[in-house]
LOLO-758445 format. One line per field, with one value per atom (N, C-alpha, C): x, y, z. Coordinates in Angstrom, 3 decimals. Layout:
BEGIN
x: X,... .
y: Y,... .
z: Z,... .
//
This chain:
BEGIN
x: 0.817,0.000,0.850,1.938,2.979,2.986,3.282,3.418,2.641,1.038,0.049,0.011,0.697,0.253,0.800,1.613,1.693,0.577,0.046,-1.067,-2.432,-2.778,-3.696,-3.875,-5.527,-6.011,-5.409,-5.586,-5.346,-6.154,-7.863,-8.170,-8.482,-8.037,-7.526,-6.642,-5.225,-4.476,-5.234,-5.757,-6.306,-7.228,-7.813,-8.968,-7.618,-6.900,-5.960,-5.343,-4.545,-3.873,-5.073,-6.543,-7.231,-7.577,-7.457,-7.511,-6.464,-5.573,-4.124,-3.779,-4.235,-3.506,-2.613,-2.985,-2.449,-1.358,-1.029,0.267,0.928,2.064,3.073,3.806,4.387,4.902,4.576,2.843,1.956,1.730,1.380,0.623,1.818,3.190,4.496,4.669,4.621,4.891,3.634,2.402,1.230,1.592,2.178,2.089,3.503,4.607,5.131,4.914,4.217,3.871,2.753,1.922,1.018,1.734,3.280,3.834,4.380,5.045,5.714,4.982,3.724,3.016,2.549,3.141,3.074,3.366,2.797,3.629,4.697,5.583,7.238,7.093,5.988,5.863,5.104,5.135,4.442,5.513,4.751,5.624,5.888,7.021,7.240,8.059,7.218,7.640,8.832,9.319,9.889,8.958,9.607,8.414,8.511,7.317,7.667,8.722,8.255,9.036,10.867,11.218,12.957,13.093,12.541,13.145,13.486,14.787,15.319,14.109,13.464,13.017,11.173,10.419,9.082,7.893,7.921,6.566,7.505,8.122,9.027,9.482,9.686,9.793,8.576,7.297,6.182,5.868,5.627,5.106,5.544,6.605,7.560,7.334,7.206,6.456,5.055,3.777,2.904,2.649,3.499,3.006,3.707,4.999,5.303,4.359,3.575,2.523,1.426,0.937,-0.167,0.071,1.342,1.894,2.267,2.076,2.158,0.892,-0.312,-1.466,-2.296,-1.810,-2.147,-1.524,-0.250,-0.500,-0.907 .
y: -1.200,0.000,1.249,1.230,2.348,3.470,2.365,2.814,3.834,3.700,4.054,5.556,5.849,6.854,8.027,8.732,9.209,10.089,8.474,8.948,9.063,9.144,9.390,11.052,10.918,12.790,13.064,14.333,14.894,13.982,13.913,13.537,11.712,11.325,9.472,9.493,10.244,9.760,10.383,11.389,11.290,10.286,9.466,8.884,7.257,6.640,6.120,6.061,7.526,7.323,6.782,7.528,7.038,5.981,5.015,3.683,2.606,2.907,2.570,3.045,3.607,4.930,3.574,2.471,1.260,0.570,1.270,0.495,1.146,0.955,2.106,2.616,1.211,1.493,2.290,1.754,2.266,4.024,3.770,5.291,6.488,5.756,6.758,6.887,6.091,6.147,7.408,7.039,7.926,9.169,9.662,10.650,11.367,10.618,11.205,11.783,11.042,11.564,12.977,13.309,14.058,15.349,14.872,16.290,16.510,15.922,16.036,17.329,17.497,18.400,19.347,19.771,21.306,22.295,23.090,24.714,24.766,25.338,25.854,26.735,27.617,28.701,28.117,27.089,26.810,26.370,26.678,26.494,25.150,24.376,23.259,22.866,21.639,21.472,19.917,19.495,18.162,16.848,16.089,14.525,14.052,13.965,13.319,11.589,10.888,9.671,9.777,10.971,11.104,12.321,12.389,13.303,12.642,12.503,11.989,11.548,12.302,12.879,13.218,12.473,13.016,13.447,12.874,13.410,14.888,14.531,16.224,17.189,16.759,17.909,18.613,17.422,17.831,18.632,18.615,19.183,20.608,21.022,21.792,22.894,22.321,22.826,23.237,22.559,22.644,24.215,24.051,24.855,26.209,26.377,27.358,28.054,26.943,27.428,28.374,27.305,28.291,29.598,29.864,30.856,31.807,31.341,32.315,32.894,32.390,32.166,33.005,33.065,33.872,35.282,35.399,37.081,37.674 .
z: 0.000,0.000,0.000,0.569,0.732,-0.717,-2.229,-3.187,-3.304,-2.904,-3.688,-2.575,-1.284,-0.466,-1.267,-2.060,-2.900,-4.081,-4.345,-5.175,-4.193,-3.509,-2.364,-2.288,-2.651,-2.097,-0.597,-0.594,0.958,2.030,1.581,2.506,2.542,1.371,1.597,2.436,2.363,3.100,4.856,4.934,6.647,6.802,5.910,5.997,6.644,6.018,5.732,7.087,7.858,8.689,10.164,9.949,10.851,10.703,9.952,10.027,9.865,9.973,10.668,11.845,12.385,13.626,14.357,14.586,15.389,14.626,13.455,12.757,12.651,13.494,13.650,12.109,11.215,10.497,9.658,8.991,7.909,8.439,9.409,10.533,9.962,9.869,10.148,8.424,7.960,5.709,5.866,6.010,5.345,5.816,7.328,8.217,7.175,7.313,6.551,4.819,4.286,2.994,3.065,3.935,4.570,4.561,5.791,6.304,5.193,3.700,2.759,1.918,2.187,1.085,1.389,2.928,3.338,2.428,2.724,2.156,2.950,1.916,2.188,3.248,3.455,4.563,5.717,5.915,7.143,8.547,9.590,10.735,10.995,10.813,11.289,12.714,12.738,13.958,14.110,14.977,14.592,14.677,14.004,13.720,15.066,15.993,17.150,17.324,16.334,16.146,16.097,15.626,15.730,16.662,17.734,18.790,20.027,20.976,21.378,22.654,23.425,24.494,23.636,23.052,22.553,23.715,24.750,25.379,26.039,26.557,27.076,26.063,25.010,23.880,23.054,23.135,22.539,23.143,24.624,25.696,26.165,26.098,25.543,24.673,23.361,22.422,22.046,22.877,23.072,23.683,25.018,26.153,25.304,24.856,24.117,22.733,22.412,21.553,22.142,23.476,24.495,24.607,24.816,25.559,24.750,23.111,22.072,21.973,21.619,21.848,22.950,23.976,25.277,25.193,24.537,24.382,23.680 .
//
């Protein structure tokens, strides 16, 4: 199925990752092909799967969002 995430609308592949969400491997190919088709101007953030430390860095990042948000 990997091949075909590529050729997948925007919303096959969300349709796709919510029905995988429990396969790590598949969940992580679709998620990555997803984040692949951002706009160049959008704020990125890191892939939780390659950050050394993910619930303390998300969290991190989260609360720094709030806190953008709140002023």
């Amino acid at each position: 199925m990997s091949e075909n995430l590529h050729q997948m609308t925007h919303a096959e592949l969300k349709q796709y990752l919510s029905q995988h969400r429990n396969e790590e491997e598949a969940f992580r190919e679709a998620l990555q092909v997803l984040i692949s088709r951002r706009n160049s101007e959008t704020v990125r953030y890191p892939y939780p799967f390659d950050l050394a430390n993910p619930e303390r860095e998300i969290t991190a990042i989260l609360k720094a969002k709030i806190n953008l948000t709140d002023s």
